[in-house]
C-alpha positions as CSV (number, residue, x, y, z in Angstrom):
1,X,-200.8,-10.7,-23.9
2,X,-199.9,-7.4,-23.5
3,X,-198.5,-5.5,-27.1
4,X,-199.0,-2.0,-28.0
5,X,-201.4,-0.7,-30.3
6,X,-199.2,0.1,-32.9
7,X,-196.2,-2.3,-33.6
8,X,-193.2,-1.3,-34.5
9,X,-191.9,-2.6,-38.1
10,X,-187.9,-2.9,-38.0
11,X,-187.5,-4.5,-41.2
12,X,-186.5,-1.2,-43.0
13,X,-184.1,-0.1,-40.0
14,X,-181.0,-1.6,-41.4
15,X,-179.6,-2.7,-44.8
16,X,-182.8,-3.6,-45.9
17,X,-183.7,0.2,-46.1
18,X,-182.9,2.9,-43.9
19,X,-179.2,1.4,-42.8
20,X,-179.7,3.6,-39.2
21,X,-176.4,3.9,-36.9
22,X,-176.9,2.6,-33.7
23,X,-177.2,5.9,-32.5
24,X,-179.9,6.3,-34.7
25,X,-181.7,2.9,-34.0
26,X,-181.6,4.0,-29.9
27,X,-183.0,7.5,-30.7
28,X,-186.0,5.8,-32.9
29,X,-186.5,3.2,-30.1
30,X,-186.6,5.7,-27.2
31,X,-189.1,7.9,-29.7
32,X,-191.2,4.7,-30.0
33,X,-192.0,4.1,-26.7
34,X,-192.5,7.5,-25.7
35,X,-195.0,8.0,-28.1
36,X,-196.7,4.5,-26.4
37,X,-195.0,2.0,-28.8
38,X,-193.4,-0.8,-27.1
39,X,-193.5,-3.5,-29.5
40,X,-190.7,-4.0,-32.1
41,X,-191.2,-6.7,-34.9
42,X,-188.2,-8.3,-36.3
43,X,-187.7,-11.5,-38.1
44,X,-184.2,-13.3,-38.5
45,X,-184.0,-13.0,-42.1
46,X,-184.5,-9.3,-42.1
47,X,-181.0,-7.4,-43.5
48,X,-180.1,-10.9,-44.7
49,X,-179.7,-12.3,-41.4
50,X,-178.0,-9.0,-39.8
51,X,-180.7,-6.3,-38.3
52,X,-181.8,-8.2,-35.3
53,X,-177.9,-7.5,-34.0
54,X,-178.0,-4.3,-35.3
55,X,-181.0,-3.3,-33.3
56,X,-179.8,-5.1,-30.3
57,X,-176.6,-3.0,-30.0
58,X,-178.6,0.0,-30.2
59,X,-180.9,-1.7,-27.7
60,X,-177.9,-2.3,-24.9
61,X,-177.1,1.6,-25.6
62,X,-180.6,2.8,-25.2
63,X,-180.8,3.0,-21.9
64,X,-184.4,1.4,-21.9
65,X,-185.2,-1.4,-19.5
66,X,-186.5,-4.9,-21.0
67,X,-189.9,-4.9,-19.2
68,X,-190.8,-2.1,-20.8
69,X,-190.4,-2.9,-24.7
70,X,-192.3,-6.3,-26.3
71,X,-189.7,-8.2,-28.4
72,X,-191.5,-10.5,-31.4
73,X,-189.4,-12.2,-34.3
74,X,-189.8,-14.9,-36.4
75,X,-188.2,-17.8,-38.0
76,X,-188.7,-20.7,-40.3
77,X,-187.6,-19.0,-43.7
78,X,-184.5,-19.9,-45.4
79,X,-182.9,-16.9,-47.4
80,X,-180.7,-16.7,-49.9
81,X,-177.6,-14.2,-48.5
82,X,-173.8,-14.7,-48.2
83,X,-174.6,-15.0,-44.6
84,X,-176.2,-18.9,-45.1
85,X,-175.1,-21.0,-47.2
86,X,-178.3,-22.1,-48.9
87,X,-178.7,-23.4,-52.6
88,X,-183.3,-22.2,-52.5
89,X,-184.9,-20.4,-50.6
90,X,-187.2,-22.9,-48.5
91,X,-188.4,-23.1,-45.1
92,X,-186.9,-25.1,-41.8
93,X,-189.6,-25.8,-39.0
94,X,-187.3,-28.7,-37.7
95,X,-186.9,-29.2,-33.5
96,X,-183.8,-28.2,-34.0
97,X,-184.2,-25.3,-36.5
98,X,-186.7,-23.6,-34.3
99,X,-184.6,-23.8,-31.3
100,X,-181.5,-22.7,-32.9
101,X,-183.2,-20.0,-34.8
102,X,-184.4,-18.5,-31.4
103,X,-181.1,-18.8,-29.5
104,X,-179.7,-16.7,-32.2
105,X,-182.0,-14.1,-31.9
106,X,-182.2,-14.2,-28.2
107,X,-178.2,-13.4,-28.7
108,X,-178.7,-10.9,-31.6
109,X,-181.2,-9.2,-29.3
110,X,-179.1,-9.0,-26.2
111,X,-182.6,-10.7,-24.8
112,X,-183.1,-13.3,-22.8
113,X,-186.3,-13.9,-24.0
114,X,-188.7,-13.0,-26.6
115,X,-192.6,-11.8,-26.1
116,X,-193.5,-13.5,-29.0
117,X,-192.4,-16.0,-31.7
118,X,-194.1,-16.7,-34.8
119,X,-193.3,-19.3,-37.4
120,X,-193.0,-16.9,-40.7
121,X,-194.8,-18.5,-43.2
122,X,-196.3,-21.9,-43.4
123,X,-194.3,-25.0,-45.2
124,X,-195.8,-27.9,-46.8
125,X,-193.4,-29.8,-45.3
126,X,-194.2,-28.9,-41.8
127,X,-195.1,-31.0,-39.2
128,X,-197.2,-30.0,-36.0
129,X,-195.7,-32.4,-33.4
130,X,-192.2,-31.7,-34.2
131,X,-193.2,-27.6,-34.0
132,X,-195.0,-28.4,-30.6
133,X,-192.1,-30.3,-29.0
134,X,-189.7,-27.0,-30.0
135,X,-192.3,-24.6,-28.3
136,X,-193.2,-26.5,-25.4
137,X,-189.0,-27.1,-25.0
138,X,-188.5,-23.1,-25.6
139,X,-191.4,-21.8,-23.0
140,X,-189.9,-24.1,-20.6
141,X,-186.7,-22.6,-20.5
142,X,-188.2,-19.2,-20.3
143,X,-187.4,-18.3,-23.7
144,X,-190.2,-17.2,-25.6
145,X,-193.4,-16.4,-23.9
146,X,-195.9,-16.4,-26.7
147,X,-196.2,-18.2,-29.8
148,X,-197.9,-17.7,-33.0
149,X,-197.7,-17.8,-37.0
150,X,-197.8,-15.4,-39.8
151,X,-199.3,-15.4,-43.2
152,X,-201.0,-18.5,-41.9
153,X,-204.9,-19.8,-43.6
154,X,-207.4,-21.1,-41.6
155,X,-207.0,-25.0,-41.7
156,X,-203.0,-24.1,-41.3
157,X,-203.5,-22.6,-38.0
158,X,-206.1,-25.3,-37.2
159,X,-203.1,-27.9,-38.0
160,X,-200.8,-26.2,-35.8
161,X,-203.3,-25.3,-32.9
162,X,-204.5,-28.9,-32.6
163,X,-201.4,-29.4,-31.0
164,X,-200.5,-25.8,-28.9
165,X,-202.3,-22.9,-28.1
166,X,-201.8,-20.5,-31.0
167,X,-201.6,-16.8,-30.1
168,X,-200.9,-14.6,-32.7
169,X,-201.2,-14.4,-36.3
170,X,-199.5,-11.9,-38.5
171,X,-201.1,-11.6,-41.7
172,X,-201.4,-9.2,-44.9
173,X,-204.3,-7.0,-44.0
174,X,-205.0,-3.3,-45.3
175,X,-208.1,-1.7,-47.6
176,X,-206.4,-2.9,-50.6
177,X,-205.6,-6.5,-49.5
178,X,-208.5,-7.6,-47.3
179,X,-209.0,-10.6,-48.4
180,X,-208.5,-11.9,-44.8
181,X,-212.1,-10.2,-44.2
182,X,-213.9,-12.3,-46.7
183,X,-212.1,-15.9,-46.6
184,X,-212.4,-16.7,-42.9
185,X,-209.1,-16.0,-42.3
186,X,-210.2,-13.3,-39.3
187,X,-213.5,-15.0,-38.7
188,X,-211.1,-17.9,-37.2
189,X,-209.0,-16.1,-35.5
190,X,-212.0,-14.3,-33.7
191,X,-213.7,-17.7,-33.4
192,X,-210.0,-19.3,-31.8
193,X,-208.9,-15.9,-29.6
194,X,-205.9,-15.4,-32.1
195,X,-204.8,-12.1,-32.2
196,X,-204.4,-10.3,-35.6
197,X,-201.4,-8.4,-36.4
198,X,-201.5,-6.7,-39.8
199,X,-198.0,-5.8,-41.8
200,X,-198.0,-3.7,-44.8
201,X,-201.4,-1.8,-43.5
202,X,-201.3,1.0,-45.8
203,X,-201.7,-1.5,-48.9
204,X,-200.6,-0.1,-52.0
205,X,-202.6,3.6,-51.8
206,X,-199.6,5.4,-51.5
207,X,-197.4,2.7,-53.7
208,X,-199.6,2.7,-57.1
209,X,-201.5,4.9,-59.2
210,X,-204.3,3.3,-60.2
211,X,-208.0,3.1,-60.9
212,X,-208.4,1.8,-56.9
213,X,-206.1,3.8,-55.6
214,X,-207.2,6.9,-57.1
215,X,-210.8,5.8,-56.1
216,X,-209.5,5.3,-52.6
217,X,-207.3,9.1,-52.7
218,X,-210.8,10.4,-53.5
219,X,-212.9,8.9,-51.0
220,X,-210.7,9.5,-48.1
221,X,-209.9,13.3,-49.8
222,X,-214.1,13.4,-48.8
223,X,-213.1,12.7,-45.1
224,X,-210.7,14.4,-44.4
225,X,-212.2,17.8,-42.9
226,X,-214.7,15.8,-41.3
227,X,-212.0,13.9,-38.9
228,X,-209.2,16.4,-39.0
229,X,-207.3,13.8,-40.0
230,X,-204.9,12.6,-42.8
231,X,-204.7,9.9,-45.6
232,X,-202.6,7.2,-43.9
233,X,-204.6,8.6,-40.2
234,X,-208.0,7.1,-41.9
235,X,-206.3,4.2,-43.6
236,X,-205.2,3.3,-40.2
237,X,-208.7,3.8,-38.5
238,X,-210.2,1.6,-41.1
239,X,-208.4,-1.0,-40.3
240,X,-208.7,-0.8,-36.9
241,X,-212.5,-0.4,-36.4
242,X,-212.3,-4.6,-37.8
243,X,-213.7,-6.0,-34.3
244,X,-211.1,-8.5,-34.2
245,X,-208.7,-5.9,-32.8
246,X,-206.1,-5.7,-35.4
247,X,-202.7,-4.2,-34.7
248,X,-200.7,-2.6,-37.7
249,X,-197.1,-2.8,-37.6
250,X,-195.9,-0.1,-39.4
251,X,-192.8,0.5,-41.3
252,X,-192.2,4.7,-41.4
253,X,-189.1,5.2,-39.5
254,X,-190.4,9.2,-39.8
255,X,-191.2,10.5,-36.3
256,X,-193.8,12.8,-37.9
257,X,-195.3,9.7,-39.3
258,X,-194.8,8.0,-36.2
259,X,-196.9,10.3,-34.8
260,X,-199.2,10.9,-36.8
261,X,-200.0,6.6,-36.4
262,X,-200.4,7.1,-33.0
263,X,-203.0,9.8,-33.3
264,X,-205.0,7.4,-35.6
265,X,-206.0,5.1,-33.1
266,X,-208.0,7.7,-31.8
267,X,-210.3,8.4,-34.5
268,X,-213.1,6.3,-34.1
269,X,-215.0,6.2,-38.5
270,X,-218.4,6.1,-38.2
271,X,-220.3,3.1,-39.5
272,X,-221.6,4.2,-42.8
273,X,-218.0,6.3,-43.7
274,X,-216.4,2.9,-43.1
275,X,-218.1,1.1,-45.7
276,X,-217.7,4.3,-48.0
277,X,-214.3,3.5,-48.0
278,X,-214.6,0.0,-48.5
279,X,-216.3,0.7,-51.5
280,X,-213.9,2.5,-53.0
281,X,-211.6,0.0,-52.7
282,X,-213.8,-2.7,-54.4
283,X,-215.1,-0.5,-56.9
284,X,-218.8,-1.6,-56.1
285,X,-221.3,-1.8,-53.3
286,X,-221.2,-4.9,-50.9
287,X,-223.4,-7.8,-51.8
């Protein structure tokens, strides 16, 4: 598997947040890559069903070539939009969902194939044969190459991977939601060669104001001169020093931010300033 280190988060690039042009959507692409980001995240749900074509009509006006970018989305959720006619939200891992669901983003993406696929979140109605048959069908016919899950538990991706090779998993994971660290959630993955891929990895730092986080502002404040770095840098390198070779997919759609990301996964925290900021995030020492 070859993804960058950073991934790039595209859920906020259309109605969903940012609502980019296409101009601007190929000018953020063509800034990605250059900065050695060459893996955009989407999912078929995200702009109700509607940035995954929005992206890939900035994509055909980009001017980038397909070899050189890494194309994952996801499917399996049912959303409530005027664009499905759905009375609940629920999820669809059907043969024929799956395969459906990918042939729509394939054409969204002006793709032929996707890099990676992951089921979004698991279902309790969900069965692993059926799942199986879709991926084995869709590899096959050359149209996705990897396959994984997301937001996925241990004895979930053991149901799954009893039947195909699992390998990806994108999951929750920052300094204020690591409870992937401590409930074998990345102890498996390590264990099964899944790879981690963390969304949301700032946490809430910069969202909430409150005892943790101002804990956490004051710890990495400590740091700062010491690495040259900033807030979100160290956040980033926190996450990253986790040997099972996490990659964040961040949101920002700021180039200076962007950047800044990149830069982080240079910083290398040294044991002891690792756990000082784990620490400040739990409020305690470690047992």
């Amino acid at each position: 598997m070859t993804y960058s280190r950073l991934i790039a988060g595209t859920m906020t690039w259309g109605s969903w947040g940012k609502q980019l042009s296409k101009k601007e959507m190929a000018v953020l692409m063509n800034f990605c890559v250059s900065n050695h980001i060459t893996t955009f995240d989407h999912a078929d749900i995200y702009g109700a069903y509607t940035t995954e074509a929005d992206f890939g009509k900035a994509f055909a006006d980009s001017g980038l070539q397909r070899e050189a970018i890494q194309l994952i989305s996801k499917c399996g959720i049912q959303y409530m939009s005027d664009n499905r006619n759905n009375k609940v939200k629920h999820y669809n891992y059907s043969k024929k969902y799956i395969i459906s669901s990918v042939e729509e983003s394939l054409k969204h993406l002006k793709t032929d194939y996707l890099d990676l696929l992951l089921l979004h979140r698991p279902s309790p109605l969900m069965v692993a044969e059926e799942i199986a048959e879709a991926i084995s069908l869709l590899k096959k016919d050359g149209k996705i190459r990897d396959f994984g899950v997301s937001n996925f538990t241990p004895s979930q991706m053991d149901l799954i991977g009893l039947r195909m090779d699992i390998d990806v998993n994108q999951i929750e994971f920052s300094l204020t939601e690591h409870t992937a660290m401590h409930d074998g959630t990345l102890d498996f993955m390590m264990t099964n060669g899944i790879k981690p891929m963390a969304w949301s990895p700032l946490g809430a730092v910069f969202k909430e104001d409150n005892e943790q986080t101002r804990r956490i502002h004051k710890q990495l404040g400590a740091l700062l001169d010491k690495y040259n770095a900033t807030e979100d840098q160290l956040l980033l390198a926190w996450l990253m020093r986790h040997p099972s070779g996490i990659h964040p997919v961040i949101g920002t759609t700021t180039k200076e931010r962007i950047k800044l990301a990149v830069e982080a996964t240079k910083i290398e925290l040294e044991l002891e300033d690792w756990f000082l900021i784990l620490v400040a995030a739990q409020g305690h020492k470690v047992p």
